[in-house]
C-alpha positions as a printed Julia matrix, in Angstrom:
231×3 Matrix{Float64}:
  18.96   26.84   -4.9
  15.95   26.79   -2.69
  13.63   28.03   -6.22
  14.95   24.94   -7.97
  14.16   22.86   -5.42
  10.83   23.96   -5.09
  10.26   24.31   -9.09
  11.1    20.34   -9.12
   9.52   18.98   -6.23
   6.24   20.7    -8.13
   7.16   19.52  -11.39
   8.26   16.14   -9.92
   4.95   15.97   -8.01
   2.78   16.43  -11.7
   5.13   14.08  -13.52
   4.22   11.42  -11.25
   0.87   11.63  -11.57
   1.05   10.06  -14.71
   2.25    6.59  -12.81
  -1.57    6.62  -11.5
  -3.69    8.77  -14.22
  -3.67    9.02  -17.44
  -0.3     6.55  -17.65
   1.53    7.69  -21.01
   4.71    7.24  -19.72
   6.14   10.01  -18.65
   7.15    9.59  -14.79
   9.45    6.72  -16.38
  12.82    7.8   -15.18
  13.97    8.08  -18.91
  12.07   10.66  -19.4
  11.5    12.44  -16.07
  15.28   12.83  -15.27
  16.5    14.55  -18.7
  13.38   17.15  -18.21
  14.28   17.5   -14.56
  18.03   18.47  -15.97
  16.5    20.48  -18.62
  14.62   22.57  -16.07
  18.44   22.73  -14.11
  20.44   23.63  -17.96
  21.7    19.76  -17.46
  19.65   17.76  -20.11
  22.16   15.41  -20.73
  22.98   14.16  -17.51
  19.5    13.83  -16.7
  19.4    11.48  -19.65
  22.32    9.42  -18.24
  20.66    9.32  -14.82
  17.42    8.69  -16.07
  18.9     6.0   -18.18
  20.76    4.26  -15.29
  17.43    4.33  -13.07
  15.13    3.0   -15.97
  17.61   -0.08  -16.03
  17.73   -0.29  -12.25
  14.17   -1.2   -11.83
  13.17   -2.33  -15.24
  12.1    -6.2   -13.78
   9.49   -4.33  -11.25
   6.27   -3.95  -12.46
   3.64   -2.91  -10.91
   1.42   -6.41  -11.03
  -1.87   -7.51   -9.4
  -1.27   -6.19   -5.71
   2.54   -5.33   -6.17
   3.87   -1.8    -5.75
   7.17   -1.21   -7.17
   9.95    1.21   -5.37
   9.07    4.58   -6.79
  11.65    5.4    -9.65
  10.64    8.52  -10.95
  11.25    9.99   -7.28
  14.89    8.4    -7.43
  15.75    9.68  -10.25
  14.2    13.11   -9.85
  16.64   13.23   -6.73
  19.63   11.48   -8.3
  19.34   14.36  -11.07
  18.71   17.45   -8.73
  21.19   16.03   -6.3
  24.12   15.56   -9.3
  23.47   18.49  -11.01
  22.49   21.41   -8.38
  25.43   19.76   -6.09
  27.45   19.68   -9.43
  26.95   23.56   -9.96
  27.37   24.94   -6.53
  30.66   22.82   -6.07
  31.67   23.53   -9.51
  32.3    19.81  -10.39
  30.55   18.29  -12.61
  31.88   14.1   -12.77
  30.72   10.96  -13.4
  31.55   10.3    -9.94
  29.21   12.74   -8.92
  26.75   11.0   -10.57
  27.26    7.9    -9.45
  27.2     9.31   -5.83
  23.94   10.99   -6.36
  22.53    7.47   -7.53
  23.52    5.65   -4.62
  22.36    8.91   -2.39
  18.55    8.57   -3.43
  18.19    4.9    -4.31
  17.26    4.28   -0.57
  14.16    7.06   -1.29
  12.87    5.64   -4.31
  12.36    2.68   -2.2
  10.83    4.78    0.63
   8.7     6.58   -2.11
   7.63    3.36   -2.97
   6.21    2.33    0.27
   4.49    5.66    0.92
   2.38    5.06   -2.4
   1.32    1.7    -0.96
   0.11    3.62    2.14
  -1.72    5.83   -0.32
  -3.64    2.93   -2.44
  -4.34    1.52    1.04
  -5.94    4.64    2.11
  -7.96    5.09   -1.29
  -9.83    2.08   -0.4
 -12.2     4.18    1.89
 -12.31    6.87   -1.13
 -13.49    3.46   -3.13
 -15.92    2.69   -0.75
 -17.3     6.42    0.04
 -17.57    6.72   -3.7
 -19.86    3.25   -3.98
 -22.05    4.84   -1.96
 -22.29    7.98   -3.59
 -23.03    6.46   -6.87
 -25.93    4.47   -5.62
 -26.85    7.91   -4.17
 -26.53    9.52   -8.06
 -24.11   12.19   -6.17
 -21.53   12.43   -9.05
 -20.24   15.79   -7.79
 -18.81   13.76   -5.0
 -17.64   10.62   -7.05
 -15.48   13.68   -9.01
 -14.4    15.55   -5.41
 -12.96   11.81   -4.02
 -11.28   10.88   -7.0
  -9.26   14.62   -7.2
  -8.81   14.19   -3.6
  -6.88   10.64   -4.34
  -4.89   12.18   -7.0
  -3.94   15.16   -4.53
  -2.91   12.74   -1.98
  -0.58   11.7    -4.77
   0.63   15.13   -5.59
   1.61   16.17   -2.46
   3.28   13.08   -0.91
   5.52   12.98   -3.71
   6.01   16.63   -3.47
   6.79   16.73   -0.11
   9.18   13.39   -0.97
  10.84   15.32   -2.96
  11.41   18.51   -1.8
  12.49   16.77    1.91
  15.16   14.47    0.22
  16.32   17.31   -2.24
  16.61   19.5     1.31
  18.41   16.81    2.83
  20.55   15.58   -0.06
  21.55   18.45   -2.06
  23.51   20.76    0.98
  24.89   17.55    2.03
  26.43   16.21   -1.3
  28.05   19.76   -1.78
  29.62   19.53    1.63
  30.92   16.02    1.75
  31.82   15.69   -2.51
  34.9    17.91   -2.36
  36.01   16.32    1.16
  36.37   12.92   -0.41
  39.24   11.14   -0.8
  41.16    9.88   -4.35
  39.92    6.48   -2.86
  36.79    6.81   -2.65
  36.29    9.13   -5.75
  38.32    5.88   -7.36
  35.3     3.81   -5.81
  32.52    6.01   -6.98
  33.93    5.67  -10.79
  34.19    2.18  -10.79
  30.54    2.58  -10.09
  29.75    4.41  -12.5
  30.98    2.08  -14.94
  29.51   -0.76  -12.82
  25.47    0.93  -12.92
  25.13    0.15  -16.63
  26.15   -3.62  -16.55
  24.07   -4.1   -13.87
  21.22   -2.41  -15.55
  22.19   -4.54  -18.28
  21.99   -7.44  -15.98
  18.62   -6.89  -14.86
  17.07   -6.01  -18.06
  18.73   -9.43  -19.27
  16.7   -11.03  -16.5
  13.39  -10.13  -17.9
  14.12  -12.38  -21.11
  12.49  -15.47  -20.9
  13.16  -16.69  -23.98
  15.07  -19.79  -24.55
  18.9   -18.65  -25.58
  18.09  -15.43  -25.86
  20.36  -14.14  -23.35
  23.94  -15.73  -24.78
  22.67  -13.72  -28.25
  22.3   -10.49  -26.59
  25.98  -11.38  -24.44
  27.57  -11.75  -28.17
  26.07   -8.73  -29.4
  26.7    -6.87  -26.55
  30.64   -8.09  -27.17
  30.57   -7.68  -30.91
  29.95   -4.38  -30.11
  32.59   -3.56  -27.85
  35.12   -5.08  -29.65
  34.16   -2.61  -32.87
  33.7     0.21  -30.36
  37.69   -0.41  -29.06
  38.88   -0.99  -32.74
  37.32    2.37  -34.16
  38.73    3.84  -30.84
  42.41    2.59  -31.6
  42.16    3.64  -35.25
């Protein structure tokens, strides 16, 4: 457990770089979640984790001097939690899903404000740098802008290696000590994250009378989805 932990706190760590450098997508949760349940044998519920997470924060965007909560950590955790938890218990349920979701929303959000503490920090980088290009020292312009990115690295790293330490032994203790009423709870949640993804994505729509079309389609297609199930 403790090598998988490690392996995607690392490979959590790189992904995320990608929210600062380079930026081709790739720390979004729909992506980072099914490869951190590839790495674990678990693509697929990294894809439903990573799905659930992309909707959960779709309407925060990082604009002007905004930081959003940090996703990609969330739903690193919410996959490691759900799936190494899921192994070692031998269960493997939606519920356990949805408790891993709720278990590492609260870090995303801590993630979040430990990468403004970074930016704010990278302001004397900024400034050191100024003065090294009027100097003509681009050795050191390079050395302060890897130092930045290692800030980056690390913090999320350590992120997520402390909240899969924390998280992981816990959810494997508590998950099979849980009662039918609150494994009834944790599958109406389930059900509940994707309407409330839905919600939020809905929210983003600013077009006039766009959002009653999207409620009938959304209906249309539940309605065909129940009569191909009954047939």
């Amino acid at each position: 457990m403790l090598t998988e932990i490690i392996l995607l706190s690392f490979c959590g760590g790189l992904f995320c770089l990608d929210r600062i450098f380079i930026q081709t997508m790739i720390s979004r949760p729909v992506v980072i979640a099914p490869f951190a349940g590839w790495l674990l044998n678990s693509p697929y519920e990294g894809l439903i984790i990573g799905a659930l997470v992309e909707l959960f924060w779709i309407d925060r965007l990082p604009i002007g001097t905004y930081i959003p909560p940090n996703d990609s950590v969330a739903a690193v955790l919410a996959t490691a939690v759900a799936v190494i938890g899921g192994q070692k218990s031998g269960i493997t349920s939606p519920e356990m899903i949805a408790l891993a979701i709720l278990l590492t929303v609260p870090f995303g959000i801590i993630a979040g404000k430990i990468d403004t503490l970074i930016i704010e920090s990278n302001d004397v980088l900024s400034d050191q740098a100024l003065a090294d290009a009027a100097a003509g020292d681009v050795r050191r312009i390079e050395y302060k802008s890897y130092r930045g990115l290692a800030k980056t690295f690390l913090s999320t790293a350590a992120c997520l290696f402390a909240g899969q330490a924390l998280l992981v032994p816990a959810v494997i203790w508590l998950y099979p000590r849980l009662g039918a009423a609150v494994l009834n709870a944790l599958l109406l949640v389930y059900y509940f994250l994707p309407l409330l993804g839905i919600a939020v994505a809905l929210n983003t729509i600013k077009m006039r009378g766009a959002v009653p079309v999207f409620c009938a389609l959304f209906l249309l297609i539940t309605v065909i989805g129940e009569f191909f199930h009954v047939l």
